[in-house]
Structures are given as structure tokens and as C-alpha cells.
C-alpha positions as a LaTeX table, in Angstrom:
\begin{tabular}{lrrr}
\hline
Residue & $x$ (\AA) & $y$ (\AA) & $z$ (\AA) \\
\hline
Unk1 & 0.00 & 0.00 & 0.00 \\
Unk2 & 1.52 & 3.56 & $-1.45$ \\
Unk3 & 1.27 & 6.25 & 1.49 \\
Unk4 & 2.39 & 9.51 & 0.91 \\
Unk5 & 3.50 & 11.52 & 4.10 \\
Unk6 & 6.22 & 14.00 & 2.98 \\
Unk7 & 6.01 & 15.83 & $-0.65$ \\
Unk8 & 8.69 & 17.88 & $-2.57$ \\
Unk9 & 7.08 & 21.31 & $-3.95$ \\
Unk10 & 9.47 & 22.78 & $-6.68$ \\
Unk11 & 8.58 & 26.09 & $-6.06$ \\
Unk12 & 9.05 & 28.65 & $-3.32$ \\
Unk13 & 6.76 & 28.56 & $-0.02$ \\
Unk14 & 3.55 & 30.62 & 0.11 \\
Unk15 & 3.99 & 34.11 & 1.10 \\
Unk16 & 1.10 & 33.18 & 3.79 \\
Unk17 & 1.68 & 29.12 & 4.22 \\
Unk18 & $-0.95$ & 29.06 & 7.54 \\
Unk19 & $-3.54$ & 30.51 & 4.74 \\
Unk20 & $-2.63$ & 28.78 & 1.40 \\
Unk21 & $-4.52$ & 26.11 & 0.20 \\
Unk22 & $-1.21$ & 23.69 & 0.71 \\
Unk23 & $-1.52$ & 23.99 & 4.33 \\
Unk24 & $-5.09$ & 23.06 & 3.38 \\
Unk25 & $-3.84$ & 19.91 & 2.52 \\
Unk26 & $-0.92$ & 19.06 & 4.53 \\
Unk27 & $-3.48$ & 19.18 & 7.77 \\
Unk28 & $-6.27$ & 17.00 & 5.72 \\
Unk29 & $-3.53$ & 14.01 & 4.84 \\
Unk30 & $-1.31$ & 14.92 & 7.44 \\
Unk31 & 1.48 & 15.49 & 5.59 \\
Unk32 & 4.88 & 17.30 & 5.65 \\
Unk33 & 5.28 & 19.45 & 3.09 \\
Unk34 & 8.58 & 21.18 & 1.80 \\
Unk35 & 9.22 & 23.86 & $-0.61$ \\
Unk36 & 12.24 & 24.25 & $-2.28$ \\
Unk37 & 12.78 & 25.79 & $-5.70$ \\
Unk38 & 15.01 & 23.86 & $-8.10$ \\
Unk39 & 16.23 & 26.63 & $-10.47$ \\
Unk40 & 16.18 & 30.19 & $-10.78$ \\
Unk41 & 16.10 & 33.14 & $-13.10$ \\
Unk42 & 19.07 & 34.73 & $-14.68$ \\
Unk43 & 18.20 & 38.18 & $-16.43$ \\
Unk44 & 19.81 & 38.43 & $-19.86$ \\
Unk45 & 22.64 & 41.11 & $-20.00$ \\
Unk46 & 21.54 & 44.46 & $-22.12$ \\
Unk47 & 25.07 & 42.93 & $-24.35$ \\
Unk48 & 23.70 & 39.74 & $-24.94$ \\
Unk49 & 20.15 & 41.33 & $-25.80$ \\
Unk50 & 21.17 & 43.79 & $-28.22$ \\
Unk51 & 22.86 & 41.10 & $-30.34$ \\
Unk52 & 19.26 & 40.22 & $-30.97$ \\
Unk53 & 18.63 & 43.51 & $-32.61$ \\
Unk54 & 15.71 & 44.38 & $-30.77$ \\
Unk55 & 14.88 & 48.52 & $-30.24$ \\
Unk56 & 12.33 & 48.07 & $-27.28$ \\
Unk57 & 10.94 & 51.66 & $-29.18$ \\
Unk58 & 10.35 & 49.82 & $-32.51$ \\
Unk59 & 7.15 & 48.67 & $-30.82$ \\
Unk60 & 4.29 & 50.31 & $-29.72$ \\
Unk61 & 2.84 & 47.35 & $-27.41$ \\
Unk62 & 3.98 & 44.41 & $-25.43$ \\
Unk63 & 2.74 & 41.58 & $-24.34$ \\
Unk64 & 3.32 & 40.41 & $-20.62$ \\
Unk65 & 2.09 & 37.04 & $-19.14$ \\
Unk66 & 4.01 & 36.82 & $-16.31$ \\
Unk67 & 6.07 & 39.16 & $-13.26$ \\
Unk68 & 9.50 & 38.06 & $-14.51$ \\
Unk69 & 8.40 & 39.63 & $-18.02$ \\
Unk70 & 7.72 & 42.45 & $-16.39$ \\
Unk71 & 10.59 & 43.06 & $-14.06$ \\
Unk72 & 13.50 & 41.68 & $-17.13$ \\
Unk73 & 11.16 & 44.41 & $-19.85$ \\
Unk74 & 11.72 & 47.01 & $-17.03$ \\
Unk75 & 15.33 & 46.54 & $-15.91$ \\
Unk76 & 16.07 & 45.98 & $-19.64$ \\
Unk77 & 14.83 & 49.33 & $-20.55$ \\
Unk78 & 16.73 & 50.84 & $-17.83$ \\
Unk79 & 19.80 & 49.13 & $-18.46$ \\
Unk80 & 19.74 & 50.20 & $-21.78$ \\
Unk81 & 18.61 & 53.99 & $-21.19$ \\
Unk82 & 15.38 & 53.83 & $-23.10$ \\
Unk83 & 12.43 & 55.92 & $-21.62$ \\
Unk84 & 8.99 & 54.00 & $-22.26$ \\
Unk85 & 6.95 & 56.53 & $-23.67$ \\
Unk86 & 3.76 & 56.93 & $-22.09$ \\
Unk87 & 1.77 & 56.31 & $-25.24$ \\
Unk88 & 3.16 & 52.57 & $-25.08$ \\
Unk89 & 0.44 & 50.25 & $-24.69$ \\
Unk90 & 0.80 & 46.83 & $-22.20$ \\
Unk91 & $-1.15$ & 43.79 & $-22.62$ \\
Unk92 & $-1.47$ & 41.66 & $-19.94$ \\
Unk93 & $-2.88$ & 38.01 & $-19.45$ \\
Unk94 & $-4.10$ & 38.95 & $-16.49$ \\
Unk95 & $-5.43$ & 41.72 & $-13.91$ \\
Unk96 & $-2.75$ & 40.57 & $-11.32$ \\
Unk97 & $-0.07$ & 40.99 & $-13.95$ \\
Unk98 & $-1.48$ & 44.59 & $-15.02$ \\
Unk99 & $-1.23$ & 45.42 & $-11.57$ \\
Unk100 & 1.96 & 44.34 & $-11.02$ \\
Unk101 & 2.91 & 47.08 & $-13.54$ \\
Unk102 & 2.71 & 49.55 & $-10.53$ \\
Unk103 & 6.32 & 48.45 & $-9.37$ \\
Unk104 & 7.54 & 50.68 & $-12.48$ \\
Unk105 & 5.05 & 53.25 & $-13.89$ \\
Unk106 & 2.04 & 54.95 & $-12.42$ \\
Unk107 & $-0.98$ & 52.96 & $-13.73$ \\
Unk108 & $-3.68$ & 55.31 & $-13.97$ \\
Unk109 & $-1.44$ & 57.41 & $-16.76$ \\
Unk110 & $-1.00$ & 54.28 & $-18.77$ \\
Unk111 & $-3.12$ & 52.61 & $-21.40$ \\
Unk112 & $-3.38$ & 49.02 & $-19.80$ \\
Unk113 & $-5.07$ & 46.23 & $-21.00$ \\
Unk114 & $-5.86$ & 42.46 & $-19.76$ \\
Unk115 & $-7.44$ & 39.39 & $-20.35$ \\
Unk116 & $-8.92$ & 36.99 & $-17.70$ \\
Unk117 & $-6.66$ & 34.64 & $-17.45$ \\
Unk118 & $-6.12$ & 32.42 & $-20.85$ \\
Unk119 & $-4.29$ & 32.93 & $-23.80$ \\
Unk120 & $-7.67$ & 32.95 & $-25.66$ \\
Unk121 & $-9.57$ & 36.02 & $-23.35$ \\
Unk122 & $-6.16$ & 38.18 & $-24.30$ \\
Unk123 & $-6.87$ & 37.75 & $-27.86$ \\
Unk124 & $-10.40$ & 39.10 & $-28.01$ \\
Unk125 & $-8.71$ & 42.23 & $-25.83$ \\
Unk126 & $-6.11$ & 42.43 & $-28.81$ \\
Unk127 & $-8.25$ & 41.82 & $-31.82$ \\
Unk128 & $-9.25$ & 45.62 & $-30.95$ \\
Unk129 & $-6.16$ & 46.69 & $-31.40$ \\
Unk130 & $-4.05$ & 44.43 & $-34.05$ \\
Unk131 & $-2.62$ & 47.51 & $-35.58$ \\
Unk132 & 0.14 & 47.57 & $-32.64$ \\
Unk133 & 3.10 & 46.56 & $-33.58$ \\
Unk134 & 3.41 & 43.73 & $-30.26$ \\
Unk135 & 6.76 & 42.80 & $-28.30$ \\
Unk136 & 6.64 & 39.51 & $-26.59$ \\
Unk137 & 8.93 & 39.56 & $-23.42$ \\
Unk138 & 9.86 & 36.19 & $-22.55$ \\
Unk139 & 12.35 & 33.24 & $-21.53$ \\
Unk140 & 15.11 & 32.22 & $-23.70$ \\
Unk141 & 13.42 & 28.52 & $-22.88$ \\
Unk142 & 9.65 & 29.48 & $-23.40$ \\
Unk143 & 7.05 & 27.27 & $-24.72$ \\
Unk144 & 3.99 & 29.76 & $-24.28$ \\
Unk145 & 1.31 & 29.55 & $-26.84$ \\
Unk146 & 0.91 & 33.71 & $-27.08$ \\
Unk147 & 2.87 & 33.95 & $-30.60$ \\
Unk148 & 1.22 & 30.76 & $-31.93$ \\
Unk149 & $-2.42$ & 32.39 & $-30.87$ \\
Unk150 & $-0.98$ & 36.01 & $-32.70$ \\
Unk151 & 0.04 & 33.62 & $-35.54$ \\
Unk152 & $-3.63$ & 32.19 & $-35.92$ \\
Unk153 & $-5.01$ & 35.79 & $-35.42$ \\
Unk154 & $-2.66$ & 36.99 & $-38.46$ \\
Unk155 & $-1.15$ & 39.28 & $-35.72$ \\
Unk156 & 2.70 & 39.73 & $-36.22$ \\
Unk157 & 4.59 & 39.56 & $-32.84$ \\
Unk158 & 8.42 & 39.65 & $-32.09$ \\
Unk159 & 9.47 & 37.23 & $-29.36$ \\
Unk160 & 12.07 & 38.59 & $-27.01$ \\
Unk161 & 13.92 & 36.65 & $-25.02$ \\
Unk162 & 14.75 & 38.84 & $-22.00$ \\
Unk163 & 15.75 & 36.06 & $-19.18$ \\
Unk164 & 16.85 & 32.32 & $-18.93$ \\
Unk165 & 15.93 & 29.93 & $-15.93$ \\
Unk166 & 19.18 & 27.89 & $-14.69$ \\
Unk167 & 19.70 & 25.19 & $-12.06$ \\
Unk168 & 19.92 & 26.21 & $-8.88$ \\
Unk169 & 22.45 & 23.69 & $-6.31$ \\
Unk170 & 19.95 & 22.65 & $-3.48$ \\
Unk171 & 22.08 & 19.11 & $-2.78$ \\
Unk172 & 23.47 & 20.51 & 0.19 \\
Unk173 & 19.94 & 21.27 & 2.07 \\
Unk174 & 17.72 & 18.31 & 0.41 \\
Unk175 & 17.96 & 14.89 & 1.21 \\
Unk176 & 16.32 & 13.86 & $-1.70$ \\
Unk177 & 14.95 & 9.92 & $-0.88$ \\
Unk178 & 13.37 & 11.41 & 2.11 \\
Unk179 & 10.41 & 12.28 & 0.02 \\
Unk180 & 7.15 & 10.38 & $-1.47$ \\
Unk181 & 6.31 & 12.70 & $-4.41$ \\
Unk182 & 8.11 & 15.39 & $-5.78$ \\
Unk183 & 6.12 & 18.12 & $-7.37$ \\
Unk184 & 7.89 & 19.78 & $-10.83$ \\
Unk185 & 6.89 & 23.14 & $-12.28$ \\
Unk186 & 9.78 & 23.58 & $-15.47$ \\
Unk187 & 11.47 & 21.15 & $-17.65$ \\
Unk188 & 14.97 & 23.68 & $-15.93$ \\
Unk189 & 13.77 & 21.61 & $-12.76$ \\
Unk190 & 13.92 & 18.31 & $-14.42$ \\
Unk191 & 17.28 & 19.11 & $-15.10$ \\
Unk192 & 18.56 & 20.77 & $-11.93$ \\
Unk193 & 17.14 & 17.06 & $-10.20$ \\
Unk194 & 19.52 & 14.99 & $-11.86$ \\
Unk195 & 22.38 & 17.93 & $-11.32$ \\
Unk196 & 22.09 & 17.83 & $-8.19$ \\
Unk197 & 21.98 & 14.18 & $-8.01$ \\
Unk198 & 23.46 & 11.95 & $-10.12$ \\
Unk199 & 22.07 & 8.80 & $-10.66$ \\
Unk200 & 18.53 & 9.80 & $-8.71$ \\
Unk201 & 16.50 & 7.18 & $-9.41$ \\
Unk202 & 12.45 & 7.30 & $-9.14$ \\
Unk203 & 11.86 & 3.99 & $-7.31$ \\
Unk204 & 8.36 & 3.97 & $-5.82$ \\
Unk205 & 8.40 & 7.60 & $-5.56$ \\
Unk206 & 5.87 & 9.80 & $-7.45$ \\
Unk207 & 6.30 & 12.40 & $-9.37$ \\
Unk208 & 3.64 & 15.47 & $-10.32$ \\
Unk209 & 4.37 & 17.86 & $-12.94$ \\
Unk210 & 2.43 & 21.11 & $-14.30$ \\
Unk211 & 2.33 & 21.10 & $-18.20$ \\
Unk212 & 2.76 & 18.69 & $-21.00$ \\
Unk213 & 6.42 & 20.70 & $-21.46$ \\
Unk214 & 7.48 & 19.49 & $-18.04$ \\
Unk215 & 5.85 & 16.09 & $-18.54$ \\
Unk216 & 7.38 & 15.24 & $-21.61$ \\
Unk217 & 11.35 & 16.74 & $-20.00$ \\
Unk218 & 10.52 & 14.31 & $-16.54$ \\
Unk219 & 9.63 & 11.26 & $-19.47$ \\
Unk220 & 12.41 & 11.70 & $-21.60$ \\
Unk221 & 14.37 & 11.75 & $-18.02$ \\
Unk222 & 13.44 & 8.04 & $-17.32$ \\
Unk223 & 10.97 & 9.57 & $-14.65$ \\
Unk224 & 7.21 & 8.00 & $-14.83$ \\
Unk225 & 4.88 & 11.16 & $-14.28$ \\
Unk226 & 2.16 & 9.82 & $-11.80$ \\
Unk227 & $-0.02$ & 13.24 & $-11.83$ \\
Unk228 & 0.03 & 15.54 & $-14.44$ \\
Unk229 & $-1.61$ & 18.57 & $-13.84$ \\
Unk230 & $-3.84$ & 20.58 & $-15.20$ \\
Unk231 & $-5.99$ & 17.97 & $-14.97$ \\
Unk232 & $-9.89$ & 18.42 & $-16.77$ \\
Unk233 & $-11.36$ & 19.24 & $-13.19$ \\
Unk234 & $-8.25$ & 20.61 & $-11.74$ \\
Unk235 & $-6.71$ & 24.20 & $-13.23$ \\
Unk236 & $-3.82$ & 24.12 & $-10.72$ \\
Unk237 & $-1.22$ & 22.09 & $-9.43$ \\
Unk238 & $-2.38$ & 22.40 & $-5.83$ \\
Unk239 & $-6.34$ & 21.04 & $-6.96$ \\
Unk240 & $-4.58$ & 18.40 & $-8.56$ \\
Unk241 & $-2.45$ & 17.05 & $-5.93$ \\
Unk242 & $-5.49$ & 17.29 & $-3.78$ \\
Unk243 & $-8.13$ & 15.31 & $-6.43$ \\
Unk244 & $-5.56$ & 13.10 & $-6.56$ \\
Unk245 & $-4.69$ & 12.29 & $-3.16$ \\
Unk246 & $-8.59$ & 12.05 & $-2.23$ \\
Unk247 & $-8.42$ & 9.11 & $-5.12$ \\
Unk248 & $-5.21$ & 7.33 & $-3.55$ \\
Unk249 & $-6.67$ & 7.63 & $-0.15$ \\
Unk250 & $-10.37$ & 6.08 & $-1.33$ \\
Unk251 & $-8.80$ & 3.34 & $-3.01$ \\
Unk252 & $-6.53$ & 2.50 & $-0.02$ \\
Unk253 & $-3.18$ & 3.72 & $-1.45$ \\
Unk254 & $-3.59$ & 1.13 & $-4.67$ \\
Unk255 & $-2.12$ & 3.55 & $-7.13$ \\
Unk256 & $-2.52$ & 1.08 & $-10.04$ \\
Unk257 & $-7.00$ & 1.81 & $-9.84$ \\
Unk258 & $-6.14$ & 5.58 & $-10.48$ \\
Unk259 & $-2.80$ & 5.61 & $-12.41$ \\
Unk260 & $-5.07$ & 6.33 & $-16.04$ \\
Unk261 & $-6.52$ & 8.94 & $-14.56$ \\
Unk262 & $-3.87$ & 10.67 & $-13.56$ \\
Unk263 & $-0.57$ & 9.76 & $-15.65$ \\
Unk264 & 1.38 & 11.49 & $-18.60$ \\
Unk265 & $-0.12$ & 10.24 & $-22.11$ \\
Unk266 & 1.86 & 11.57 & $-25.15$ \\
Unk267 & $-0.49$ & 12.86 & $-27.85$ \\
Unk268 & 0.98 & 9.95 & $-30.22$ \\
Unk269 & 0.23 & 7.01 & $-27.47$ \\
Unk270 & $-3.72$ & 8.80 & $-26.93$ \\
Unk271 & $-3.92$ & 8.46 & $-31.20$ \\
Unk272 & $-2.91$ & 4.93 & $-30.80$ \\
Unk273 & $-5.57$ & 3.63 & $-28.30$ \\
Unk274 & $-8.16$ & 6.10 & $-29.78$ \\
Unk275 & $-7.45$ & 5.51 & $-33.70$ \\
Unk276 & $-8.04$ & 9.00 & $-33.97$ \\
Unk277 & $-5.09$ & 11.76 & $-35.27$ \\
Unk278 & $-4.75$ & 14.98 & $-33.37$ \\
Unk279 & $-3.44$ & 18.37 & $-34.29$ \\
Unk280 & 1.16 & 18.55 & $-34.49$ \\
Unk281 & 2.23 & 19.83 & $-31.64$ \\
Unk282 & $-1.31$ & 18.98 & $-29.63$ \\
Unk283 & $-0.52$ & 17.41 & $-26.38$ \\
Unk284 & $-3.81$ & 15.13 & $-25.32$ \\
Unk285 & $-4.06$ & 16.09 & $-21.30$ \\
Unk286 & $-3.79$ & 19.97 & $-22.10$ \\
Unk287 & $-6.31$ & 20.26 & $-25.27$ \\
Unk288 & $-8.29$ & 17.87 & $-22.98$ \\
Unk289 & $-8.53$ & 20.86 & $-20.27$ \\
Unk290 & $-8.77$ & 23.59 & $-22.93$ \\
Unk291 & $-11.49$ & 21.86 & $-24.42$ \\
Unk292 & $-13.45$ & 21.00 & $-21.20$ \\
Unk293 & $-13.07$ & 24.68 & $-20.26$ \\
Unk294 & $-14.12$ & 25.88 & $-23.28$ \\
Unk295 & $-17.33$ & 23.72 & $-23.47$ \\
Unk296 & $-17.92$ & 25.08 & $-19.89$ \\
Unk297 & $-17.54$ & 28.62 & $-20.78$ \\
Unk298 & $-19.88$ & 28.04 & $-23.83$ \\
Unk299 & $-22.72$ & 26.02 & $-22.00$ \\
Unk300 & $-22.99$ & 28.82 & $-19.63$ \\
Unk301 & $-22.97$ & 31.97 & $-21.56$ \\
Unk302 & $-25.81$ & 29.91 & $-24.17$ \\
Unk303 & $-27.93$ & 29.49 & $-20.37$ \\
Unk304 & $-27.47$ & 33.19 & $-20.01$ \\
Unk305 & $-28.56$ & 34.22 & $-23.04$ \\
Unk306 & $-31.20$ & 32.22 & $-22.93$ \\
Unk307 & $-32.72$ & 33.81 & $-19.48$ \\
Unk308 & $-32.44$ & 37.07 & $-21.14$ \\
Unk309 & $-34.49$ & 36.04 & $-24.07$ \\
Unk310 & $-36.85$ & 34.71 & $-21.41$ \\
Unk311 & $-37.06$ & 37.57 & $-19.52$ \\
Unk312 & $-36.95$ & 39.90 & $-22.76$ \\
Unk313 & $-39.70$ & 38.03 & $-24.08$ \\
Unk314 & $-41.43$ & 37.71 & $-20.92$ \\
Unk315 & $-41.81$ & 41.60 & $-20.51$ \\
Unk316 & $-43.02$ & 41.62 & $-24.39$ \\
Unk317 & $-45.76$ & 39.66 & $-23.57$ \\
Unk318 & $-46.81$ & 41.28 & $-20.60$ \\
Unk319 & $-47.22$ & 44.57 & $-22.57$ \\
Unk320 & $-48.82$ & 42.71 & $-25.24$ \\
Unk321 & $-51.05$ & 41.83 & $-22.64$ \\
Unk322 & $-51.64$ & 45.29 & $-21.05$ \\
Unk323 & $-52.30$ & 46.89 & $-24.54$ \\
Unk324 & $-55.02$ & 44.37 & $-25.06$ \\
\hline
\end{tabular}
């Protein structure tokens, strides 16, 4: 019988832990949880960026999806001795990264925009304005789908790598077969797991990972990916691990009765069981999620509408009535 008592989160601890929803779970399985991050980011020098031959004032909007975008844009700039004009326009993917902005220019005087979370709510904010000309801040090592969504949208957009994620040495501090599951966030942390040590072998420990990128780095690894998250009724990591410990635990620790349900499947394997071909570059689990989501998001703005007919049609026939 598996039991899982102390887990490995690749990531740094809650700025709150007592209030996150990890604590959440640590108290409901009693568990131990520890949270060390396996790599960290490197800016790219204002040297190494101009060899790109990117003017940051060639373009009159960026693109941010994330706070390390936003600081390496920003110290970039000033590294570099370029003034953002205030007539530059920032996209954001969502309102927590817009507001994040506030670190470097006063918001109010800016012309900010953001979507709700996805990829797919930015778009519909940047279809109104596709006559920017769009700067993509980014990792050297990113995988996002923003300039494949500007692609579809006949958008142009110019990628800019503006950081790089690197291993970071946590041997001394971790003593690595003391955990039962070991949570992975970046293919980077893959990496910086056999770095710091050699010959690390899986064994009967599980391993989580966020994204079909990390997945498919922890696979190629020799690692067996036991939870791969998002998940179609989990969108985070920490609803996941959750869902999936409340499966382990009603099935008595008998990880074989939930493995499908949980586990890596390449896009290639799902075609084989399925005889069905998917998109290049699909991978199954995520366009699973997207999908679900989507369907979701559909179903209940067609309910919507369809009160407000009702209620439109309602108050027609009540005046109907009353003119009679």
C-alpha cells in the first residue's frame, strides 16, 4: 500500500503558508510538506540582448504574461537607457499581472489592457487593437502559446527573449529519498534534479508535474509522471495534488486503480488507443482541459442568453397583454 507523508514542492513557499490552500492539505492528509525551488532566473545582459537587434521603441505594445516579463522588460529598458513613452500600450494576461505594472510606472497614466486569465480572453482584448506593432517579453526557454495564438489571429509579434531559468544547487539542504512525491513546475527543474543528483532514481516515488512541457522533460528523463496537472477538473497544481490524493486515499493507497486517470499520455500514445489523429504539436491532457473549459464557458454563456431572451420576451408579452 503507497502512502504519501512527505512531498517535494518545486517552487518557493507561500507568502502566507498558515492561509494557502497547501496547508489546506498538509493538515487533511497529514502530511509534511517542503518547498524548495530547483532553479532560478538569470536576467539576460543588455550585451547579450542587443545582439538580438531588438529597439524596445520599434514597438508600440507588449505583451506580458508573467512578473519576470515584467521586471526583465523594465530593468532591460533601464539598463539600456530607453524611456517607455507613455503612449506605449501593455497587454497583460491577467489583472494581477497589469497590476503588477505599478512596481515601475504609475498605472492610472498608462493605457493598460488584460485578459482573464487564458491565452484565448487576451486575444479578443487584442483583436481591438491588431494595428500595434506587439513585443513579446519572454524566456530564452519558453514554450507559451501567445505567438502561436498572434500567428492564428494573423497578428505579427516579435518574441524577445529577455531572461533564462538555470539550475539552482539545493544538494546541500535536500535529502532527496526522504520524500514520497516530488512536485515539478519547469522542464529547468527536471534538469537541476539529476544535477544535483546523479544517478537519482524514481523507485516507488511519485512524481507530479504542471504542463505537458514538463511532462514530456521528466519522461524523456526516465521519470514515470504519476499526476500531471492541469488535470480536466483541476486548473492548478495544488487542486490536482489534492483530487488526486482524495483518489489514492479512497482506493486505499492502490495507485494502479487511479494511475489512467492521472498519468502522462503523449499525444501519439492517446492516437494509438483512440485511432483518432490529433493536431502537431497537440498534447492530449492539455487540449483535454482547454477543451473541457471551453465547453464550460460556452454552456454557460448559451444558459445566459437564454434567461435574457426569457425575460426579454417575458416583458413583451406582458405589454402585449396590457395593450389588449
Amino acid at each position: 500500500m503507497l502512502k504519501v507523508k512527505k512531498i517535494l514542492v518545486s517552487q518557493p513557499a507561500p507568502a502566507d503558508y498558515e492561509k494557502s490552500p497547501y496547508k489546506a492539505i498538509a493538515d487533511k492528509f497529514n502530511l509534511t510538506i517542503v518547498f524548495k525551488k530547483l532553479f532560478q532566473i538569470e536576467g539576460v545582459s543588455a550585451i547579450e540582448f542587443r545582439k538580438n537587434k531588438i529597439n524596445l521603441l520599434d514597438y508600440t505594445a507588449v505583451v506580458l504574461t508573467s512578473r519576470n516579463a515584467v521586471d526583465h522588460y523594465f530593468r532591460l529598458a533601464k539598463e539600456m537607457r530607453t524611456q517607455i513613452p507613455i503612449s506605449m500600450k501593455f497587454f497583460c494576461s491577467s489583472e494581477s499581472v497589469a497590476f503588477y505594472i505599478q512596481n515601475y510606472i504609475q498605472y492610472r497614466k498608462r493605457k493598460i489592457f488584460y485578459g482573464k486569465q487564458t491565452t484565448a480572453d487576451l486575444m479578443e482584448v487584442i483583436a481591438k487593437h491588431k494595428d500595434e506593432k506587439f513585443l513579446f517579453p519572454c524566456s530564452e526557454e519558453s514554450n507559451s502559446d501567445v505567438p502561436a495564438a498572434f500567428a492564428k489571429a494573423k497578428i505579427a509579434i516579435k518574441k524577445a527573449p529577455m531572461y533564462r531559468t538555470v539550475p539552482t544547487k539545493v544538494s546541500d539542504v535536500l535529502d532527496i529519498k526522504g520524500f514520497d512525491m516530488i512536485v515539478l513546475f519547469s522542464p529547468v527543474g527536471v534538469k537541476s534534479l539529476f544535477e544535483n543528483f546523479p544517478g537519482f532514481e524514481q523507485e516507488k516515488r511519485l512524481v507530479a508535474t504542471f504542463g505537458a512541457s514538463v511532462a514530456d522533460a521528466a519522461e524523456q528523463a526516465g521519470l514515470t509522471v504519476n499526476l500531471l496537472a492541469p488535470t480536466p477538473t483541476s486548473s492548478s497544481m495544488v487542486q490536482a495534488l489534492e483530487e488526486f490524493l482524495n483518489d489514492l486515499s479512497k482506493h486505499g493507497g492502490d495507485l494502479s486503480k487511479i494511475a489512467a486517470k492521472y498519468a502522462y499520455q503523449k499525444a501519439e500514445d492517446a492516437d494509438k488507443k483512440t485511432g483518432k489523429g490529433q493536431e502537431k504539436g497537440v498534447k492530449d491532457p492539455v487540449s483535454k482541459v482547454k477543451k473541457t473549459i471551453e465547453s464550460k464557458v460556452a454552456a454557460n454563456k448559451a444558459a445566459a442568453l437564454a434567461v435574457i431572451a426569457g425575460k426579454k420576451g417575458g416583458r413583451i408579452s406582458q405589454l402585449a397583454r396590457a395593450q389588449k
